[in-house]
N, C-alpha and C positions, 0 to 999 in steps of 0.2 A: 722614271716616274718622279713628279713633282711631289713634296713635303704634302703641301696643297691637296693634289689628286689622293693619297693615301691616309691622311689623316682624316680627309674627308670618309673615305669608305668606310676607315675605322668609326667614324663617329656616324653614321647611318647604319653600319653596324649593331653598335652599343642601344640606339634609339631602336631599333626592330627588336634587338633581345630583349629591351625591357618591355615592350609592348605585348609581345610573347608571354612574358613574366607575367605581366599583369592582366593580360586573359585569362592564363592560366589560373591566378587564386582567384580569379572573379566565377569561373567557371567549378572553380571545388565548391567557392562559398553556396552557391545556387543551388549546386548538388546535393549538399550537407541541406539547407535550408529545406529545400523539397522532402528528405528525406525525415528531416522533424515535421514538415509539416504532416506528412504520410502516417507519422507515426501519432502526432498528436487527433490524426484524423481516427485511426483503427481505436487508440484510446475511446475517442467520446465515443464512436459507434458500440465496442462493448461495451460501457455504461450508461448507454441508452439503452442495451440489450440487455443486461440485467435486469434496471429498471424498469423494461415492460414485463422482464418475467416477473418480476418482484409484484408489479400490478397484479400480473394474472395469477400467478400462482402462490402467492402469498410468502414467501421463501426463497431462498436460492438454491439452486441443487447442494452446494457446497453445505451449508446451513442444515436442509432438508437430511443429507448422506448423516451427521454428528445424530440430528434427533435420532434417526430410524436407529442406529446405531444403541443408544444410551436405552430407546423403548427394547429393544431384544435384549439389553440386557438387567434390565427389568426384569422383562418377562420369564427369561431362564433363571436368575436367581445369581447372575454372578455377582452382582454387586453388594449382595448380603450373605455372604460366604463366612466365612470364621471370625471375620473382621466384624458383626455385629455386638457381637458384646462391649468388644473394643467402642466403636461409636456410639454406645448406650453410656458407657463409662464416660466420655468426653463431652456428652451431651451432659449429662447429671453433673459436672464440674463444671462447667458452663453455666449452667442454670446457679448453681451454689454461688459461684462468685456474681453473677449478677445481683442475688440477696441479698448477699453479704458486703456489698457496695463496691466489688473487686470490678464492676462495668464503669462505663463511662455516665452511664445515667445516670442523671441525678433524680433525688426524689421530688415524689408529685405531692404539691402543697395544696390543699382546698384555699382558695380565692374566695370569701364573702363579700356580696354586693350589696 
């Protein structure tokens, strides 16, 4: 075999492997792409889907589960348990320091026109 004949094969070689190669990442990039786009597609369809719940039912379940939640316990009384005195305490020191200029408010001045 000639230099010629073999050197050649090898460099028709090398040109098909890279050709190979670069199907190859063209073929992942497409994939990945598709795969964002699929995903950026399920995205808007739920927040389109929320959005129409949000129209219709004024809430989202997520939202809706927290109120029901906070109203039952309202309504049994867990929220005002031993702890009320406590938060009548902190309320009344609240209040105090606001009078006492310990707030951020400033005082209201009458403006004459």
């Amino acid at each position: 075999m000639q230099p010629d004949e073999f050197f050649g094969i090898f460099d028709t070689f090398l040109q098909s492997f890279s050709e190979a190669r670069q199907d190859l990442e063209n073929m992942q990039r497409r994939k990945e792409e598709e795969e964002r786009r699929a995903r950026m597609e399920a995205m808007l369809k739920e927040q389109r889907e929320r959005e129409r719940r949000v129209k219709k039912g004024g809430a989202t379940e997520e939202v809706g589960g927290e109120f029901d939640d906070l109203v039952s316990a309202l309504r049994s009384g867990e929220v005002f348990d031993k702890d009320l005195n406590k938060f009548k305490r902190n309320r009344k020191r609240s209040v105090n320091q606001l009078v006492e200029g310990g707030g951020r408010e400033r005082a209201v001045t009458k403006v004459n026109y």
